[in-house]
C-alpha positions as CSV (number, residue, x, y, z in Angstrom):
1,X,-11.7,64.9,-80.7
2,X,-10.3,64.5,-77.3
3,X,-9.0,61.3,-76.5
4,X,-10.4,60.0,-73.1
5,X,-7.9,58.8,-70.6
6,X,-9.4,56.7,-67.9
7,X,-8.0,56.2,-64.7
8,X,-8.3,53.0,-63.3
9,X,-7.9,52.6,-59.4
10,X,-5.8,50.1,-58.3
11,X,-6.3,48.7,-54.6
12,X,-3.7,49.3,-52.0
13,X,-1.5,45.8,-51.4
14,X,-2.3,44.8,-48.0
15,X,1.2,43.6,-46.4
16,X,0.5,40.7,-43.8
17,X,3.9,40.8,-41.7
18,X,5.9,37.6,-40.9
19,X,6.1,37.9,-37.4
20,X,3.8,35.9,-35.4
21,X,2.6,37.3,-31.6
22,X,2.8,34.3,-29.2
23,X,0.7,34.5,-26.4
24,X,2.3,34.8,-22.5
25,X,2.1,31.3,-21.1
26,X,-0.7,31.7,-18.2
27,X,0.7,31.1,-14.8
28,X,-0.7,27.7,-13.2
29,X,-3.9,28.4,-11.1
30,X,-3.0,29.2,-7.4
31,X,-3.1,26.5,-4.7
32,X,-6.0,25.9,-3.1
33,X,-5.0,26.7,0.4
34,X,-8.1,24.1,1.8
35,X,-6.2,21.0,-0.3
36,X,-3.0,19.3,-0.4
37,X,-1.4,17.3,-3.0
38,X,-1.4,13.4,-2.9
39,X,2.7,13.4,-2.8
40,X,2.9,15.4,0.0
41,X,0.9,13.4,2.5
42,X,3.2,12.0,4.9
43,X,2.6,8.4,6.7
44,X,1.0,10.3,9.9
45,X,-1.5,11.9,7.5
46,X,-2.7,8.7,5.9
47,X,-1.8,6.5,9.1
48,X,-2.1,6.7,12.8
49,X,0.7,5.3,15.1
50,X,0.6,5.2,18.8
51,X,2.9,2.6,20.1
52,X,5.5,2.9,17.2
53,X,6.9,6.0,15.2
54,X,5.8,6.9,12.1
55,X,8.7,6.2,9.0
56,X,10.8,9.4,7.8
57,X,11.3,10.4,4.3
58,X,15.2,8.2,4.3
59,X,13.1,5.1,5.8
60,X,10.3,5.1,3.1
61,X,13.0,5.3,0.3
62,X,15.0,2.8,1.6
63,X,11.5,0.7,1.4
64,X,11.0,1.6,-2.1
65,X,14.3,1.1,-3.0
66,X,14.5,-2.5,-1.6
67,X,11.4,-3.3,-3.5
68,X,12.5,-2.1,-7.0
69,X,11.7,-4.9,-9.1
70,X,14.8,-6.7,-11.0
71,X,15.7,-9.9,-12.7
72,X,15.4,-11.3,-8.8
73,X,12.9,-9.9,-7.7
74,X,9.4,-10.5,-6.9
75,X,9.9,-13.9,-7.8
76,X,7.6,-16.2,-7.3
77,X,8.9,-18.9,-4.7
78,X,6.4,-21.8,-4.0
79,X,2.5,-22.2,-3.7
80,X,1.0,-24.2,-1.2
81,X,-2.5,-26.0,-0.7
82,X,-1.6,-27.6,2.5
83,X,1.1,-26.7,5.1
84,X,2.8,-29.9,5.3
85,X,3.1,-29.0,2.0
86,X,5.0,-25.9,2.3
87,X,8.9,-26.2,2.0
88,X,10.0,-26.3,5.7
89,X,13.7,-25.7,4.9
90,X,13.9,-22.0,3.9
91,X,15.4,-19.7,6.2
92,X,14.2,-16.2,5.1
93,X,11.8,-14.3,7.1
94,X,7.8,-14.4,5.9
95,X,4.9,-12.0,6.2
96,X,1.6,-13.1,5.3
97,X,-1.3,-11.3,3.8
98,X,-4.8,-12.3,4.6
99,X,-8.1,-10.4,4.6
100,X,-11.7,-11.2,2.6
101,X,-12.4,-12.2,-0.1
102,X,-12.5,-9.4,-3.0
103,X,-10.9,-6.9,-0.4
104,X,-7.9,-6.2,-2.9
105,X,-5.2,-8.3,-1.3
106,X,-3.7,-9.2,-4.7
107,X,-3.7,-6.0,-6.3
108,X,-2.0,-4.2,-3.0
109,X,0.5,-6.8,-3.1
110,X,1.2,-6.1,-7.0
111,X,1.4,-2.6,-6.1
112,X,3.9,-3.5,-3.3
113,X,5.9,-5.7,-5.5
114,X,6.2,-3.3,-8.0
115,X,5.0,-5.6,-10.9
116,X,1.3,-7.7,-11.8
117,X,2.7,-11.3,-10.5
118,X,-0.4,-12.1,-8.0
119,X,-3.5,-13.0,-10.1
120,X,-6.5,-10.4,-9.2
121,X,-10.1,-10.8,-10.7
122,X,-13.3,-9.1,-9.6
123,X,-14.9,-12.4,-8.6
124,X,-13.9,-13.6,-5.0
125,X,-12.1,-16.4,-4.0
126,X,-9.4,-16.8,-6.6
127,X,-6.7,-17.4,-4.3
128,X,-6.9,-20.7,-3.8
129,X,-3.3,-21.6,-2.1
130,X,-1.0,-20.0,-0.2
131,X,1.7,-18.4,-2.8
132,X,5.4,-17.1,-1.9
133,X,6.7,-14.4,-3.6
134,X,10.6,-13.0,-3.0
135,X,12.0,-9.8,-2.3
136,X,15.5,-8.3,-3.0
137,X,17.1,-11.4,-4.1
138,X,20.2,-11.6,-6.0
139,X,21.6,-14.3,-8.0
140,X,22.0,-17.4,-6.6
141,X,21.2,-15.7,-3.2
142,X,18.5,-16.0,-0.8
143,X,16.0,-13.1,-0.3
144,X,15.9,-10.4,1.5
145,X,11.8,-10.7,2.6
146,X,8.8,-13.7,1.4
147,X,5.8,-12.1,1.1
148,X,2.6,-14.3,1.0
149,X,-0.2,-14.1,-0.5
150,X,-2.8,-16.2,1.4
151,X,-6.5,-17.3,0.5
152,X,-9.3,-15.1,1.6
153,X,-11.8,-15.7,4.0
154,X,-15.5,-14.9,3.8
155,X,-17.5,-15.0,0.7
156,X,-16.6,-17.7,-1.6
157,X,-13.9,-19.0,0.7
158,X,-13.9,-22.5,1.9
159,X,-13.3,-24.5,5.5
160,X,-10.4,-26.5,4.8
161,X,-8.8,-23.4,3.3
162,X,-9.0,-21.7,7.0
163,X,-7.6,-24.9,8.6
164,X,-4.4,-24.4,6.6
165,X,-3.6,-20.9,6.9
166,X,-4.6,-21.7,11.1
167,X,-2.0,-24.3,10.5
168,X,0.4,-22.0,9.0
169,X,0.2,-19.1,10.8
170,X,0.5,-21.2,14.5
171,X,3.2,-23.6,13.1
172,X,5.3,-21.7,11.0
173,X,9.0,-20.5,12.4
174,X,10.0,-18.1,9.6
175,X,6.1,-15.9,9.9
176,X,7.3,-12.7,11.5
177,X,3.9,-10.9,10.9
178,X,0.4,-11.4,9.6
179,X,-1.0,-8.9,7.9
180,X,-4.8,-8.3,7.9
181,X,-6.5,-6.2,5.1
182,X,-9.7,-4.3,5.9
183,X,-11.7,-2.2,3.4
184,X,-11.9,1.8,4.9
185,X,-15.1,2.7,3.4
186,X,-16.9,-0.7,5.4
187,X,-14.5,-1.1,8.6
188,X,-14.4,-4.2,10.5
189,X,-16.9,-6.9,9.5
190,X,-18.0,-9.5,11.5
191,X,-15.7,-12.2,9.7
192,X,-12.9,-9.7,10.0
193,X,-13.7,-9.5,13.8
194,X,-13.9,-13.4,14.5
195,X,-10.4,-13.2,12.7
196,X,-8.7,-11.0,15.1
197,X,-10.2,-13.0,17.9
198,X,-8.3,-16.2,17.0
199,X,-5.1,-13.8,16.2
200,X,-5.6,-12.8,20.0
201,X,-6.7,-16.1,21.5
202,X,-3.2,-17.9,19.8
203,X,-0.6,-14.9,20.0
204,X,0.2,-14.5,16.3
205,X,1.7,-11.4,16.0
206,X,-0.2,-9.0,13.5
207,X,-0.9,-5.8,12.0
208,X,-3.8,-4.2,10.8
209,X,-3.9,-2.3,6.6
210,X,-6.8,-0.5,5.7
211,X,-7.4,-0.6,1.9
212,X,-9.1,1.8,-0.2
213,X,-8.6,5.0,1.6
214,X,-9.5,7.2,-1.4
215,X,-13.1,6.6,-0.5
216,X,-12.6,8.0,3.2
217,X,-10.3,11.0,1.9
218,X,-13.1,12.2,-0.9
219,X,-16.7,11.6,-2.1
220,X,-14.7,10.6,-5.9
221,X,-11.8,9.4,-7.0
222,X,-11.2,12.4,-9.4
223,X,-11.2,14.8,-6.6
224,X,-9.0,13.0,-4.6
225,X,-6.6,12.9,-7.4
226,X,-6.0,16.5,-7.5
227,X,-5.9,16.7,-3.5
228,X,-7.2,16.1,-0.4
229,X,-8.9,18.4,2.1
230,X,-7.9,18.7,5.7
231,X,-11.1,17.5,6.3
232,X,-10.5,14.6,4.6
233,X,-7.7,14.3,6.8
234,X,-9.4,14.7,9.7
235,X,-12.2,12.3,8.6
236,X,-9.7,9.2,8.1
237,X,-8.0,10.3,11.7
238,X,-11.3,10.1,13.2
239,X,-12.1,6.5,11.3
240,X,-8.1,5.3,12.6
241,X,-8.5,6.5,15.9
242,X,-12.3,5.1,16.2
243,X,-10.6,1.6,15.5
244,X,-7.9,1.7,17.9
245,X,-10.4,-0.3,20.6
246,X,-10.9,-3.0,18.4
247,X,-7.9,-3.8,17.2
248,X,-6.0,-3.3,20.5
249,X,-8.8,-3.8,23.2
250,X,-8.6,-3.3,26.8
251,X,-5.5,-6.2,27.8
252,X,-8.3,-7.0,30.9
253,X,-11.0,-8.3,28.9
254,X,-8.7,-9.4,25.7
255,X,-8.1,-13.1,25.4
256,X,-4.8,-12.3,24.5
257,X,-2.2,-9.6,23.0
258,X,-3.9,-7.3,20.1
259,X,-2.5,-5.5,17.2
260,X,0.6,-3.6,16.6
261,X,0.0,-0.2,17.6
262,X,-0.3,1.4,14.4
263,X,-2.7,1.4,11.9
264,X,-1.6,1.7,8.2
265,X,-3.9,3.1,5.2
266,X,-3.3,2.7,1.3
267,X,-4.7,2.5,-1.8
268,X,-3.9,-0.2,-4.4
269,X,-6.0,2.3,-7.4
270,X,-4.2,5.8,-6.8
271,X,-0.9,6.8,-8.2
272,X,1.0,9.4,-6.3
273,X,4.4,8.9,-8.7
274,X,6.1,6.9,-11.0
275,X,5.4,3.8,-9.8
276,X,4.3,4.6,-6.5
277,X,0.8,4.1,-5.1
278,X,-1.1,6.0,-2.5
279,X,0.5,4.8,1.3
280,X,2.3,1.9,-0.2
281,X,5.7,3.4,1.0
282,X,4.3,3.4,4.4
283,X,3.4,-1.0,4.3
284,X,6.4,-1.3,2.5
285,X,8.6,-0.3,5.4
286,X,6.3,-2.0,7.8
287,X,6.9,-5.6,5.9
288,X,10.7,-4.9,6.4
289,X,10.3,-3.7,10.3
290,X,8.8,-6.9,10.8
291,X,11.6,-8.7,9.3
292,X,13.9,-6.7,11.6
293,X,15.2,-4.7,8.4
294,X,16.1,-1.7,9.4
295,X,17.3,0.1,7.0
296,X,21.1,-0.9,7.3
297,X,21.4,-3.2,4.8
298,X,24.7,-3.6,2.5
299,X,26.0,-0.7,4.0
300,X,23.4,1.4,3.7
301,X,22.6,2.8,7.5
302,X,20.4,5.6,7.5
303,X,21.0,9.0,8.8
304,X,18.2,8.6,11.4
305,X,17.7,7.0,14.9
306,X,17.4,3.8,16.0
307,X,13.6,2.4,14.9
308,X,13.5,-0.5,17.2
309,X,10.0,0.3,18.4
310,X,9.0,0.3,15.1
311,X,10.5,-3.1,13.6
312,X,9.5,-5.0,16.8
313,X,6.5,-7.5,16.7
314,X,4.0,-8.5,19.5
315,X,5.4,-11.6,21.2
């Protein structure tokens, strides 16, 4: 008898190798030639100066600098109800905010300030006196700039409220500018308008800041994120130079002076860096212009020419 060998099959042994193939990082989409980025919009892309020159790259970091917030600054200073009220013996130069109610004067000035120290809601009229806030103070030393943030006028405001800031802003020696906010996307209203008239009729110097320019420079606020179109562009230069005539009208049929000659746009909601919002540079070196801060303080004169035209206020 034969004996029966069987041959059993065994299967190959599959050898997985160790080495792993990693994929070619893909190279970042192309530019879109139509858009540009939010941090390379300069002041005279977002703003539209005529009678003053527009701030270069050393003057909006010196702005940004000066407002770094510190131990010193923003610090809140005084609040006011009334302006017999408000403490007459400071020295350091003011700038007051003022615009209507709900128009985002308290969270532009937080952006500004670098820090949430102004109180914001969505309902109007929570301003309720005038509040100082200080910039680039040191230790036991004065500061540099008083920002204030003043009640707003319109919806939800009251009468007496408007006496006082009137009050204020005729009576007050350290005011070196007012500054009115306007919303872009709904231009001058008509309370807006009767406040520009009064600004006129009593020579208060004062400057024009038109919030909320995302919703001029895009349809949404996610496409404006990622860039702006030149026709955005063009559609906020249109709007900027469209508002030139009311703000500075015709000297012969004014009641008095108008405006500074430059118009300034922002936007308290879009970040363009660390702790930088859309235009913001641009109002900070406005607030120090109109302080007569130039750029040359402690030592640290700028590289570029004189900016007289652009730090002097309407007499």
């Amino acid at each position: 008898m034969k004996a029966c060998i069987c041959r059993v099959s065994i299967p190959a042994r599959r050898i997985y190798s160790t080495s792993r193939t990693i994929p070619s990082p893909q190279p970042p989409p192309p530019p879109n030639p139509n858009k540009r980025e939010l941090k390379d919009l300069t002041p005279s892309d977002l703003c539209y100066y005529w009678d003053t020159k527009p701030p270069n790259a050393e003057q909006l970091a010196f702005a940004d600098k000066l407002f770094i917030p510190s131990r010193h600054s923003p610090l809140k200073l005084w609040s006011a109800s009334k302006f017999r009220t408000t403490p007459m013996s400071s020295i350091e130069p003011e700038v007051a905010f003022l615009g209507r109610s709900n128009v985002g004067k308290s969270s532009l000035l937080n952006a500004i300030m670098g820090q949430d120290i102004c109180w914001t809601s969505s309902k109007p009229g929570r301003t309720r006196e005038m509040n100082a806030f200080g910039i680039g103070g040191t230790k036991g030393g004065e500061h540099k700039v008083v920002l204030l943030d003043m009640p707003g006028y319109g919806k939800a405001s009251r009468s007496e409220w408007g006496m006082e800031i009137m009050k204020y802003l005729q009576g007050r020696k350290q005011l070196r500018r007012a500054f009115i906010l306007i919303d872009s996307e709904h231009g001058i209203k008509q309370n807006d308008a009767y406040i520009l008239g009064l600004f006129r009729r009593y020579a208060i110097p004062h400057q024009i800041i038109l919030s909320k320019v995302d919703k001029v420079l895009g349809k949404k606020q996610k496409q404006v994120k990622i860039g702006v179109s030149t026709i955005g562009i063009q559609r906020l230069q249109d709007m900027l130079q469209g508002l030139r005539e009311h703000v500075q009208p015709d000297p012969r049929v004014s009641e008095g002076p108008g405006a500074l000659g430059e118009l300034i746009t922002c936007s308290a909601d879009i970040t363009v860096g660390p702790g930088r919002m859309l235009g913001v540079n641009a109002v900070r070196w406005a607030i120090l212009s109109a302080a007569g801060i130039d750029g040359s303080l402690e030592g640290g004169t700028l590289a570029s020419e004189n900016v007289s035209a652009a730090s002097t206020a309407l007499p």
